[in-house]
N, C-alpha and C positions, 0 to 999 in steps of 0.2 A: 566847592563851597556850598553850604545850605542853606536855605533860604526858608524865613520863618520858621525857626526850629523853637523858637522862644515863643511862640503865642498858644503853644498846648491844642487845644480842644475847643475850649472857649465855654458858655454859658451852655448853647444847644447839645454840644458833645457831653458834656457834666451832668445836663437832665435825661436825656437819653440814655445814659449808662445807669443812673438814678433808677428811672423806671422800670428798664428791661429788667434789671436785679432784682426789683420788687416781686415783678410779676415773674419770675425764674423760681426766687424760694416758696413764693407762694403755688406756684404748680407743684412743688417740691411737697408742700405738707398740705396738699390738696388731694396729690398721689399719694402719698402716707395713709390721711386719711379714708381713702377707696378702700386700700392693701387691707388695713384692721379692719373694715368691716364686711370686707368680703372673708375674710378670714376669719371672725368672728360667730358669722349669722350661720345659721341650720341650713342644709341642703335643702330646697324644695321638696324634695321627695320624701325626708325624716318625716314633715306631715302627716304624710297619705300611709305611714308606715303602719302606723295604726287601725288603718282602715282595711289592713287586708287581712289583718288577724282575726275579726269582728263577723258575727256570722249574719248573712243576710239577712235576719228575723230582728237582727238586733239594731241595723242598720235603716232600716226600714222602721223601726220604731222610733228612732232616734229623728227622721226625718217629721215622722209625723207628731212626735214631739217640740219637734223646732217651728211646726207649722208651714212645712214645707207644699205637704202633701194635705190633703182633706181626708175627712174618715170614709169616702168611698173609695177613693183612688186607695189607701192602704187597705181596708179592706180586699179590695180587687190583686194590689200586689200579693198581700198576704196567700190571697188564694192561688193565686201562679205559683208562687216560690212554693205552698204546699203540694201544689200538682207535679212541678216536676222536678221538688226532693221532698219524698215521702218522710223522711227522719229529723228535718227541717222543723220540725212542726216546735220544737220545745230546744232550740238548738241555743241555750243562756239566755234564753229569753223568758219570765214565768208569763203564764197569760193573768193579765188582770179582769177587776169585771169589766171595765170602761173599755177591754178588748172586745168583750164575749157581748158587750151591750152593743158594739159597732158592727163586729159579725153578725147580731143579729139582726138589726136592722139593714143591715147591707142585705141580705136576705131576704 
């Protein structure tokens, strides 16, 4: 014989299943949503992909274009990168005057 076959689950058992199923589908298109946008978004590294084509002349101007660096510290770089590559000097980069005005004064 059974005993209380007929009273179900009751109010508790009802919200409990209620909520767990909320929070189920919503992990559900939570995870979804992760999956597109990991799958979606650029590698980290497509970034920098850019950066390694770019030749050190240009890269360095680019910095002190951004105001990264000051016109002594470029200057200064400028003159390492020509000391130890000699052909460096004009490598896609034209010299401007506001370069030759820094060089000179670095000077």
């Amino acid at each position: 014989m059974m005993w209380n076959w007929h009273t179900g689950w009751g109010l508790w058992g009802w919200l409990g299943m209620s909520v767990s199923m909320v929070i189920f589908w919503g992990l559900v298109i939570w995870g979804i949503v992760v999956l597109a946008r990991y799958l979606t978004t650029p590698a980290p590294q497509a970034a920098f992909s850019d950066q390694r084509s770019k030749s050190p002349d240009t890269i360095l101007a680019e910095r002190f274009a951004r105001g990264e660096i000051d016109d002594r510290e470029y200057a200064h770089k400028r003159e390492m990168l020509r000391f130890d590559d000699p052909g460096a000097h004009n490598a896609g980069v034209e010299e401007t005057s506001h370069e030759r005005e820094v060089e000179t004064v670095a000077r």
